[in-house]
LOLO-331137 format. One record per residue (C-alpha): residue number from 1; chain; x, y, z. Coordinates in pm, 1 decimal. Layout:
% LOLO-331137
<rec num="NUM" cadena="A" c1="X" c2="Y" c3="Z"/>
...
***
This chain:
% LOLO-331137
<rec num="1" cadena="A" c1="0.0" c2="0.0" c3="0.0"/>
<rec num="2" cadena="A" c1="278.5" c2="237.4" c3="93.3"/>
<rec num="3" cadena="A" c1="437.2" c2="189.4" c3="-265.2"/>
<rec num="4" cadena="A" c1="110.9" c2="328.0" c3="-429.5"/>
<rec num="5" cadena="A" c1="103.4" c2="587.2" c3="-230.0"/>
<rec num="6" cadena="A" c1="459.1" c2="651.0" c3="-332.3"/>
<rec num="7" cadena="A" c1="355.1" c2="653.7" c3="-674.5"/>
<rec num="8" cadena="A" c1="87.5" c2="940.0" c3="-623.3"/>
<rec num="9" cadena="A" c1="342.0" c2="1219.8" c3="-549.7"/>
<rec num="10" cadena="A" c1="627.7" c2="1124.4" c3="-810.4"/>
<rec num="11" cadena="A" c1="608.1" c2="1395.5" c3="-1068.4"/>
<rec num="12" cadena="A" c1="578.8" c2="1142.4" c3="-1380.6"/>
<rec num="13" cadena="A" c1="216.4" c2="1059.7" c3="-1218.9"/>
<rec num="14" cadena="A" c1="65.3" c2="1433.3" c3="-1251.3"/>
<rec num="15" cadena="A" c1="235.2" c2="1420.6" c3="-1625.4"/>
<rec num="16" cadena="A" c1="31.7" c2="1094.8" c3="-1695.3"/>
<rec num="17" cadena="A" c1="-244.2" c2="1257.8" c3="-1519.3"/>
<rec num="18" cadena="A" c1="-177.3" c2="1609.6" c3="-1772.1"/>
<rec num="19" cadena="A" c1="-118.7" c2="1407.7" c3="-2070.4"/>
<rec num="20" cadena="A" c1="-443.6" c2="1175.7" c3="-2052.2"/>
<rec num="21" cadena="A" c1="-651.2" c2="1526.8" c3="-2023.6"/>
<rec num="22" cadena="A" c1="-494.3" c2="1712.6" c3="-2285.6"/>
<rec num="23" cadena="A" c1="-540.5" c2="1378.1" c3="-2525.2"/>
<rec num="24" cadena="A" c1="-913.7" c2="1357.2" c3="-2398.0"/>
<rec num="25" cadena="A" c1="-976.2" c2="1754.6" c3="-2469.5"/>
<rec num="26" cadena="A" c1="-819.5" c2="1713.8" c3="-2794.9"/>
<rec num="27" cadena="A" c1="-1059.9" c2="1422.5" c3="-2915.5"/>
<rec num="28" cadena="A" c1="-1375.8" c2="1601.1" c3="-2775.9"/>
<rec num="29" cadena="A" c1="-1226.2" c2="1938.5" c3="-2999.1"/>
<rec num="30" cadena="A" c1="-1087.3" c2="1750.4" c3="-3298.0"/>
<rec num="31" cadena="A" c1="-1422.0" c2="1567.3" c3="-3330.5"/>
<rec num="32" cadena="A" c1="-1662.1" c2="1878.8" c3="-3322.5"/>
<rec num="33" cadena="A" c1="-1370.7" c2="2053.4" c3="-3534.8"/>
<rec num="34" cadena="A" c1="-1417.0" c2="1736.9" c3="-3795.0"/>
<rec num="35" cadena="A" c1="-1794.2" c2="1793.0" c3="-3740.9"/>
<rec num="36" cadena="A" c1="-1827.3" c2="2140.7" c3="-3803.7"/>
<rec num="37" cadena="A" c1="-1652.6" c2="2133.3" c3="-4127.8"/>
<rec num="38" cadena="A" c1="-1849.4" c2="1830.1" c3="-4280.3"/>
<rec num="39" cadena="A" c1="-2169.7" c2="2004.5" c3="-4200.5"/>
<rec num="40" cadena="A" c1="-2088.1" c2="2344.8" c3="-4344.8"/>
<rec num="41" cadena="A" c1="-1939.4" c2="2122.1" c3="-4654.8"/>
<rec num="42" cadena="A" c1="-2240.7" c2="1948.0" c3="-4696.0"/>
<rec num="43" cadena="A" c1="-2497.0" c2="2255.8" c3="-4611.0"/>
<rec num="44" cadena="A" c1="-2298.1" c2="2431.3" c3="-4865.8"/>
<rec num="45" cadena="A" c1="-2397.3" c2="2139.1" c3="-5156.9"/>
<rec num="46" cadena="A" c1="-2718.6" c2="2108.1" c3="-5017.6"/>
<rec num="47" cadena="A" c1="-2787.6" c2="2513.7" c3="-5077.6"/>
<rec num="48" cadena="A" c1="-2633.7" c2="2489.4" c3="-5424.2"/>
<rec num="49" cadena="A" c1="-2791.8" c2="2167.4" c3="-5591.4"/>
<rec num="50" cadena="A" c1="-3127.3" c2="2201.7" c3="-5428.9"/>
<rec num="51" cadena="A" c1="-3183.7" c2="1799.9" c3="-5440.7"/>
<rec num="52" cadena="A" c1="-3517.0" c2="1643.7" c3="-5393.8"/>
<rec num="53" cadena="A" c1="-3372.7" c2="1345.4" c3="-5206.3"/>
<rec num="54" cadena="A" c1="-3081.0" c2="1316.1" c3="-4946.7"/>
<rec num="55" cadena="A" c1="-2892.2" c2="1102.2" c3="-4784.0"/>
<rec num="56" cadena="A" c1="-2595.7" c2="1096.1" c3="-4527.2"/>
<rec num="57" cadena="A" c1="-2370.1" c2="827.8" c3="-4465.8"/>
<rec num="58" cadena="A" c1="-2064.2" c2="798.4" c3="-4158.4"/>
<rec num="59" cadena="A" c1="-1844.4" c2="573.4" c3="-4342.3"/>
<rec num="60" cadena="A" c1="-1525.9" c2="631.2" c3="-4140.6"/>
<rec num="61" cadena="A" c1="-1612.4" c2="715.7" c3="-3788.0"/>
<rec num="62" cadena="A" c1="-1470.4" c2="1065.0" c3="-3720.9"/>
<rec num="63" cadena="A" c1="-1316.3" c2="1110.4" c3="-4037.9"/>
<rec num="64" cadena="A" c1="-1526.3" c2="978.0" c3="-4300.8"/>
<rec num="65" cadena="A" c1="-1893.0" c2="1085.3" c3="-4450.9"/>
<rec num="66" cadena="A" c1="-2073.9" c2="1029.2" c3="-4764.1"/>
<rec num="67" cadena="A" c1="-2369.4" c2="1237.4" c3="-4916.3"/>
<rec num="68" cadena="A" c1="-2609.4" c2="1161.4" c3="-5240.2"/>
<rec num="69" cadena="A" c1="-2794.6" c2="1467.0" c3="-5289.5"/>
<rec num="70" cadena="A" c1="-3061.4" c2="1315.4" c3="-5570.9"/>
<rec num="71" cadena="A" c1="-3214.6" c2="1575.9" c3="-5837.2"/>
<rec num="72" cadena="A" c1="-3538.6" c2="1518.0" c3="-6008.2"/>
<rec num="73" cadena="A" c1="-3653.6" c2="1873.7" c3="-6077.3"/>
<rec num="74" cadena="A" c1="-3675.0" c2="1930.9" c3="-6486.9"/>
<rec num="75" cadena="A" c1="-3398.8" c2="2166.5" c3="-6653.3"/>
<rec num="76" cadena="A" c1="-3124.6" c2="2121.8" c3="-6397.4"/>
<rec num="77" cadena="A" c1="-2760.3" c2="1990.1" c3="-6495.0"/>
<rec num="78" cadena="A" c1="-2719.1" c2="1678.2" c3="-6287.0"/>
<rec num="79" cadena="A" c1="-2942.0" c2="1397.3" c3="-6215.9"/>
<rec num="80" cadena="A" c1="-2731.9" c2="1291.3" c3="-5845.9"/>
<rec num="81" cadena="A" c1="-2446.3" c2="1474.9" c3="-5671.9"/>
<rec num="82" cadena="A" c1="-2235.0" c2="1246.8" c3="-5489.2"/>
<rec num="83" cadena="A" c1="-1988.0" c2="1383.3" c3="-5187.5"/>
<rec num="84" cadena="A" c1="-1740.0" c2="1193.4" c3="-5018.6"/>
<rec num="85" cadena="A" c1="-1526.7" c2="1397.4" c3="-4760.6"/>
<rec num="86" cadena="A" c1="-1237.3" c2="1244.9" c3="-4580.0"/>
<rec num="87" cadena="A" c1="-1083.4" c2="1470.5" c3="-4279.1"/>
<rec num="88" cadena="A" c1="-768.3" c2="1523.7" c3="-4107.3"/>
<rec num="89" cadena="A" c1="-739.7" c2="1302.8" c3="-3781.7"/>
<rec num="90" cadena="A" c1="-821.9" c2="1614.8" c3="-3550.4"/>
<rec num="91" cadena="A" c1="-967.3" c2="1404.7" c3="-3263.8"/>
<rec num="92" cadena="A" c1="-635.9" c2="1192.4" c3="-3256.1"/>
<rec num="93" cadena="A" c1="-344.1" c2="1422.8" c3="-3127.6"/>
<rec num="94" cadena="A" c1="-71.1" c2="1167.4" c3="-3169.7"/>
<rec num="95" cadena="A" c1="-158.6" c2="1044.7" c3="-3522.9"/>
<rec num="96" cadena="A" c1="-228.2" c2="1391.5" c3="-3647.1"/>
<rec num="97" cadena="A" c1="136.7" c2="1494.5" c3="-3743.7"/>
<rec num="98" cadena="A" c1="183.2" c2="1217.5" c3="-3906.5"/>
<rec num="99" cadena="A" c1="-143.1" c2="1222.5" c3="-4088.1"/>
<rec num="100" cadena="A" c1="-42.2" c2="1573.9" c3="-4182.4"/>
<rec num="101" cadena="A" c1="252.3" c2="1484.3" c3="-4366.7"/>
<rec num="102" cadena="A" c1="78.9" c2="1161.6" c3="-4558.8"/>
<rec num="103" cadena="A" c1="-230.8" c2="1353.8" c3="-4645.0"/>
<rec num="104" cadena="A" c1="-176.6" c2="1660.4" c3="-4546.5"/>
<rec num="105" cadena="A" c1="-527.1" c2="1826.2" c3="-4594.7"/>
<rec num="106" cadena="A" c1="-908.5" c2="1751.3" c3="-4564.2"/>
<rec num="107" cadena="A" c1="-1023.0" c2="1627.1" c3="-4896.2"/>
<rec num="108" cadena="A" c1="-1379.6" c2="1675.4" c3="-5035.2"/>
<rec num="109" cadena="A" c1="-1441.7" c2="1497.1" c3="-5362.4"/>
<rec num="110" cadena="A" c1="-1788.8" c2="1544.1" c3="-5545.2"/>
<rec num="111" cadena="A" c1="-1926.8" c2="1346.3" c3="-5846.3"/>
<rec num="112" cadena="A" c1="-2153.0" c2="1483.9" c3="-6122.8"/>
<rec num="113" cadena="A" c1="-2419.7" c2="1249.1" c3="-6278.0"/>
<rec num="114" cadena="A" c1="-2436.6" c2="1516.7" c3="-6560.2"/>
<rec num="115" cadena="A" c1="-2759.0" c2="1486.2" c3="-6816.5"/>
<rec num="116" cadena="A" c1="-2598.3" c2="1581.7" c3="-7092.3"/>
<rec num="117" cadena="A" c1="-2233.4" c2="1503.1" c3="-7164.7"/>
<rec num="118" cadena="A" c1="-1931.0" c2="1693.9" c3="-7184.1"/>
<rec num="119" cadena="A" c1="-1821.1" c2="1822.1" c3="-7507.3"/>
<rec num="120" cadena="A" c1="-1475.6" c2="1636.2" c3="-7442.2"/>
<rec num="121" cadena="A" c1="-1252.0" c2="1517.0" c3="-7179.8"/>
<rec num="122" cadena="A" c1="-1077.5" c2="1802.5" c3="-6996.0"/>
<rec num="123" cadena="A" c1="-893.1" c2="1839.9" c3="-6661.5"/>
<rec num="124" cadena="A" c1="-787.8" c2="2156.0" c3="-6501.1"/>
<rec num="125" cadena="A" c1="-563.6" c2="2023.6" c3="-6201.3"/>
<rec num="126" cadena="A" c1="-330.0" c2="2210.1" c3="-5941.0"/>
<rec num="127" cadena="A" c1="6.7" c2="2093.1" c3="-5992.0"/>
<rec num="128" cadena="A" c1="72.6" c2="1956.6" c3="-5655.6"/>
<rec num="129" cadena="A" c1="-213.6" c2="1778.3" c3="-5613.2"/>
<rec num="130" cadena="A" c1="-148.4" c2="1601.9" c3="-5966.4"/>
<rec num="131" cadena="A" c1="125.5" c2="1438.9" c3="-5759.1"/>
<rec num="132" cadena="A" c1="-74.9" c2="1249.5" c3="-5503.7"/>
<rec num="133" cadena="A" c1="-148.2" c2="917.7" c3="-5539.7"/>
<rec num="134" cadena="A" c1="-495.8" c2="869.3" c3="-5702.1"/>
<rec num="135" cadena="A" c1="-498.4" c2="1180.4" c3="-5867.7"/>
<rec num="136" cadena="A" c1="-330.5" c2="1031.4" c3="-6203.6"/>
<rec num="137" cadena="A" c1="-546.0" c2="1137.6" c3="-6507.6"/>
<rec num="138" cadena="A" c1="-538.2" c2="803.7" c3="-6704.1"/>
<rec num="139" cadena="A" c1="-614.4" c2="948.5" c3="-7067.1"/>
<rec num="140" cadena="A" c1="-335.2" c2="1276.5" c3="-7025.0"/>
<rec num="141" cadena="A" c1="-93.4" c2="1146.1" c3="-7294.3"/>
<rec num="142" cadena="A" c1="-375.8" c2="1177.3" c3="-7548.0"/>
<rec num="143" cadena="A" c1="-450.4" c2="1556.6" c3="-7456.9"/>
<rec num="144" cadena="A" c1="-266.0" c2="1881.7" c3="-7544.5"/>
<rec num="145" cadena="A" c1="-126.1" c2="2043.6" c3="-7228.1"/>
<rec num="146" cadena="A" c1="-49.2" c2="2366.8" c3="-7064.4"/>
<rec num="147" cadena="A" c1="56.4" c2="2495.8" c3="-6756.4"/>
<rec num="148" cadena="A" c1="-106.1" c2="2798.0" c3="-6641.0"/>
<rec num="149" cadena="A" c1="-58.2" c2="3041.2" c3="-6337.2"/>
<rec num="150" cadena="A" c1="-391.7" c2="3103.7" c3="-6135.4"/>
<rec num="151" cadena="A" c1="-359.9" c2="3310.7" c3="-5837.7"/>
<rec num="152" cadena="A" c1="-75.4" c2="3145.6" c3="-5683.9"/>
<rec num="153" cadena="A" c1="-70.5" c2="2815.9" c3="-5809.6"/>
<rec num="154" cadena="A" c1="19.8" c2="2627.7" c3="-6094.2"/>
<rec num="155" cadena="A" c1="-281.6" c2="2449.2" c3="-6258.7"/>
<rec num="156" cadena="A" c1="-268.6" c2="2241.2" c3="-6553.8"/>
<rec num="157" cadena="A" c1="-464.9" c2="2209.5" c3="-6872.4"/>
<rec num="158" cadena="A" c1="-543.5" c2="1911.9" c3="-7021.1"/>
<rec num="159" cadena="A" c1="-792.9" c2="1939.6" c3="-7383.7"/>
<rec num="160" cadena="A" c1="-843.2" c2="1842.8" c3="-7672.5"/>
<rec num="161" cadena="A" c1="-972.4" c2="2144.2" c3="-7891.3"/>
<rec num="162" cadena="A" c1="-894.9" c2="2458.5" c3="-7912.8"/>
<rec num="163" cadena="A" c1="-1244.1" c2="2551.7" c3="-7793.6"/>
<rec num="164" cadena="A" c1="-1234.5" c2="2341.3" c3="-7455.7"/>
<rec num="165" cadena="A" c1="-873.7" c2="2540.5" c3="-7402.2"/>
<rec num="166" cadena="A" c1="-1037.4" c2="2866.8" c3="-7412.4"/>
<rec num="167" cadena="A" c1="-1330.0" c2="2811.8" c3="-7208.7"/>
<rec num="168" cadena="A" c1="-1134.0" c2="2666.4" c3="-6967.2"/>
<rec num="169" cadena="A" c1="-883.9" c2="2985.4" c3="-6970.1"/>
<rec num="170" cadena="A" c1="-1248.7" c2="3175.7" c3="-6930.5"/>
<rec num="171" cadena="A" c1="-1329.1" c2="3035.5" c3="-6656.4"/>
<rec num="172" cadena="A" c1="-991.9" c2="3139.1" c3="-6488.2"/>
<rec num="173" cadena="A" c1="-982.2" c2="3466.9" c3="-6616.2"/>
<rec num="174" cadena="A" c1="-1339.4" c2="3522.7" c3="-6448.9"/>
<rec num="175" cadena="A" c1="-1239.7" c2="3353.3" c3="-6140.1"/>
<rec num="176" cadena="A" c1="-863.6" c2="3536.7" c3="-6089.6"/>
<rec num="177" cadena="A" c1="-850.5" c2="3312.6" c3="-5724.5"/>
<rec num="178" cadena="A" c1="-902.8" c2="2900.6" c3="-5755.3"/>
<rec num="179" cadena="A" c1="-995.7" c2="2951.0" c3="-5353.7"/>
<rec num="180" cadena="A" c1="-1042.9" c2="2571.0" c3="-5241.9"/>
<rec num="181" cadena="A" c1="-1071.1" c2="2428.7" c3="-5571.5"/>
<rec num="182" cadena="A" c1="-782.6" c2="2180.2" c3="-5671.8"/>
<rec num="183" cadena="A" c1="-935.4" c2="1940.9" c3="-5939.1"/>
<rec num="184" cadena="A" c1="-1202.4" c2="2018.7" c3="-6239.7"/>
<rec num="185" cadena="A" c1="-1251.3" c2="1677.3" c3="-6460.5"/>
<rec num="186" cadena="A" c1="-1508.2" c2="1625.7" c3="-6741.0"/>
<rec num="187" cadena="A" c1="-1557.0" c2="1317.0" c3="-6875.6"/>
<rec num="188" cadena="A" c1="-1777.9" c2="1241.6" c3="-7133.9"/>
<rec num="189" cadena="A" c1="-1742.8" c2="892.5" c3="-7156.6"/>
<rec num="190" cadena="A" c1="-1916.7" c2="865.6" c3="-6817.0"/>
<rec num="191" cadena="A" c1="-2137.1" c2="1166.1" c3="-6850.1"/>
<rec num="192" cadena="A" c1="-1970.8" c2="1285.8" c3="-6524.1"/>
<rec num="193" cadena="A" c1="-1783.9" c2="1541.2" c3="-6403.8"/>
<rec num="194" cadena="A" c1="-1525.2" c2="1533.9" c3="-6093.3"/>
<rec num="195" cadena="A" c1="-1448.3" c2="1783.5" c3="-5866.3"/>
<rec num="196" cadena="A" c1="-1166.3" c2="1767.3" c3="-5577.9"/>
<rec num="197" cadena="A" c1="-1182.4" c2="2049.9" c3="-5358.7"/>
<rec num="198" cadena="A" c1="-1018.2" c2="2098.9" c3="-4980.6"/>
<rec num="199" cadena="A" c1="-1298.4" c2="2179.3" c3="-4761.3"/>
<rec num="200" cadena="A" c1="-1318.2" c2="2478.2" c3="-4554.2"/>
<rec num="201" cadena="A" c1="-1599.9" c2="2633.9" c3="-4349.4"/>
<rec num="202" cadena="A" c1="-1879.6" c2="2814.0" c3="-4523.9"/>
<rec num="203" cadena="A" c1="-1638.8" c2="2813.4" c3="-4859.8"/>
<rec num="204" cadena="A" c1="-1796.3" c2="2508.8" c3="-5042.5"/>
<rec num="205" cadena="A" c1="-2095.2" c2="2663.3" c3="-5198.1"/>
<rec num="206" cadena="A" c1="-1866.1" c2="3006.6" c3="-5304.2"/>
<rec num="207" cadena="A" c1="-1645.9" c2="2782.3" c3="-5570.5"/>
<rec num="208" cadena="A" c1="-1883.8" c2="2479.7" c3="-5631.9"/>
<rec num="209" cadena="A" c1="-2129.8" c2="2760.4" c3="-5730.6"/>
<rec num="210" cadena="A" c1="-1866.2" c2="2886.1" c3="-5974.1"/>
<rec num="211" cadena="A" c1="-1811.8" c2="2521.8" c3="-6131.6"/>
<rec num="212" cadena="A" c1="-2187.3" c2="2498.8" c3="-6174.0"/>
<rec num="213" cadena="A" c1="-2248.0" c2="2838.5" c3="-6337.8"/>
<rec num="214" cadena="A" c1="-1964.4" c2="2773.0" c3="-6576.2"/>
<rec num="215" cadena="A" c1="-2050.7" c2="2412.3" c3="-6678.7"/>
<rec num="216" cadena="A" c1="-2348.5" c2="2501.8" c3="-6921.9"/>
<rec num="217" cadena="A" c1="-2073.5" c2="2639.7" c3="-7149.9"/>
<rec num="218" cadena="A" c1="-1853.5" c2="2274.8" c3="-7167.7"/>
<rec num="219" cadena="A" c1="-2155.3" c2="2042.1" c3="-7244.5"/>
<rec num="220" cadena="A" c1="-2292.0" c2="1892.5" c3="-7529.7"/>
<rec num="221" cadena="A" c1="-2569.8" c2="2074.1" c3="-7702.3"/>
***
């Protein structure tokens, strides 16, 4: 009994003690941080696409979620918006430097179930991210390419006509600041259209609205 008493003054004990509370506050705060951004990414998709249907999906406990937003209104772009958003390990203090350095942002990547295809396969892609693993754009050896500066960053071009290339330099000139956006894809082959974005609080609807205004211009007639 004496030797656990021992142990209740030696200074390691209080850091134990410190340690265990600062890892407990940091998963109650990393968890309503994670929270608080999937909402506002999702309330910001929700406000833009309007869907008639919705569902939400947990598919990775504090860091995974899943959204089909479902569109049956006449005249609209899309038939089904899917969302998947993957977040940094905030809730996990020891695993988040390291997740940091492997993943190093949130990711938020949204599928179009277009109506009408694109014109042609296109990608406009920020150089870094074209780096990552799973970000390879399989058909990129068949497609002219340029490098262009937007804002900050260096994006890439990837087209086919002469036509694609200068809507897609449109669209930057209108939009001098690429804010969260990272990844534009069209393929017509799919009737889709990808969109990789790194989510942050109430700025999901501001650049997915831009993507949706603009997309009119890049599909088939």
């Amino acid at each position: 009994m004496e030797n656990y008493a021992d142990i209740l003054y030696q200074p390691i004990f209080f850091l134990f003690i410190g340690f265990s509370f600062l890892l407990t506050l940091g998963y109650f705060r990393g968890r309503r941080s994670n929270r608080r951004i999937c909402q506002s990414a999702f309330n910001d998709l929700v406000d833009v696409v309007k869907p008639d249907d919705q569902t939400f999906t947990n598919i990775g406990g504090a860091i995974g979620f899943h959204a089909n937003l479902f569109v049956k209104k006449k005249g609209t772009l899309f038939s089904r918006v899917d969302a998947t958003i993957t977040l940094l390990p905030r809730h996990s203090w020891l695993y988040l430097p390291i997740s940091k350095l492997i993943r190093k942002y949130d990711r938020l990547f949204i599928t179009l179930y277009l109506k009408q295809p694109p014109s042609e396969e296109a990608h406009l892609i920020e150089s870094k991210y074209s780096k990552f693993m799973g970000s390879k754009i399989e058909n990129a050896h068949l497609m002219h390419h340029e490098t262009v500066k937007w804002e900050n960053f260096d994006f890439h071009l990837y087209y086919n006509s002469r036509e694609m290339l200068e809507k897609m330099q449109a669209f930057i000139k209108k939009n001098p600041a690429p804010g969260i956006i990272r990844h534009i894809a069209l393929v017509p082959e799919q009737k889709k259209g990808f969109i990789f974005m790194i989510p942050k609080p109430d700025q999901v609807a501001r650049d997915f609205a831009r993507i949706y205004h603009w997309l009119p211009s890049v599909l088939k007639e």
